[in-house]
C-alpha positions, 0 to 999 in steps of 0.5 A, a space after each residue: 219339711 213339716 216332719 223334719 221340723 217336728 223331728 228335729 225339735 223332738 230330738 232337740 228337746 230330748 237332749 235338753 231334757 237329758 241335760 236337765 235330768 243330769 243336772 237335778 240329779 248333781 252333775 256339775 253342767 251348770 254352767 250350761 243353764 239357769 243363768 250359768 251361776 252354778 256348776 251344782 245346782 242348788 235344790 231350788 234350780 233342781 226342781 226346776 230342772 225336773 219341771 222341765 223335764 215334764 215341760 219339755 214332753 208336754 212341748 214334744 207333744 203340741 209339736 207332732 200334733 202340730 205337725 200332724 204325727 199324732 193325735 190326741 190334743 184338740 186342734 185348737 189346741 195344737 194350733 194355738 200351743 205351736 204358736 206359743 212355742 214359737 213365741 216362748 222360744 224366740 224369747 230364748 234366742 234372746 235371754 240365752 244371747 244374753 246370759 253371763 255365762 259363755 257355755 249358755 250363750 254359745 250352746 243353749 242360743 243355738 239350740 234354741 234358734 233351732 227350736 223356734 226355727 222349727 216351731 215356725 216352720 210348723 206353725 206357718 205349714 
């Protein structure tokens, strides 16, 4: 169950980061992050789209080692980083919940769900 979770968050957070590297690079998906204010980000909303890129991978990692498919992170930091993700995601369940845009409420909440819905499963094994 552990590894499900871990894969599926995995897979999760590479579609987001594909969606992310589509919009630094223009693509009109907008609406579908930072608020849903923008079908073209603006550059400031661009560079964060490319931070999460980076976040996202860096997020990837703490999950396998959590869930003990890699190494590499000390422990602590692994067990400490899952419950953190746990959190940080959780809180997403809510701010996406809440956005003003339609597509970011009904695609972004539910992914998120997912997310923190795997976290805890890894967290708690």
């Amino acid at each position: 169950m552990i590894t499900g979770a871990a894969v599926l968050a995995c897979v999760v957070l590479g579609g987001l980061a594909v969606l992310q590297v589509a919009l630094a690079a223009g693509r009109p998906w907008g609406r579908f992050a930072w608020g849903g204010q923008h079908d073209v980000l603006p550059r400031r909303l661009r560079v964060g789209s490319a931070v999460s890129v980076v976040l996202y991978a860096v997020f990837a990692v703490v999950v396998l080692q959590a869930a003990d498919l890699l190494a590499g992170l000390p422990a602590a930091v692994a067990d400490v980083g899952i419950w953190v993700l746990t959190g940080y995601f959780s809180l997403g369940i809510v701010m996406n919940g809440i956005s003003r845009s339609r597509p970011e409420r009904f695609v972004m909440t539910p992914l998120v769900l997912v997310l923190a819905g795997c976290c805890l499963v890894i967290a708690l094994a």
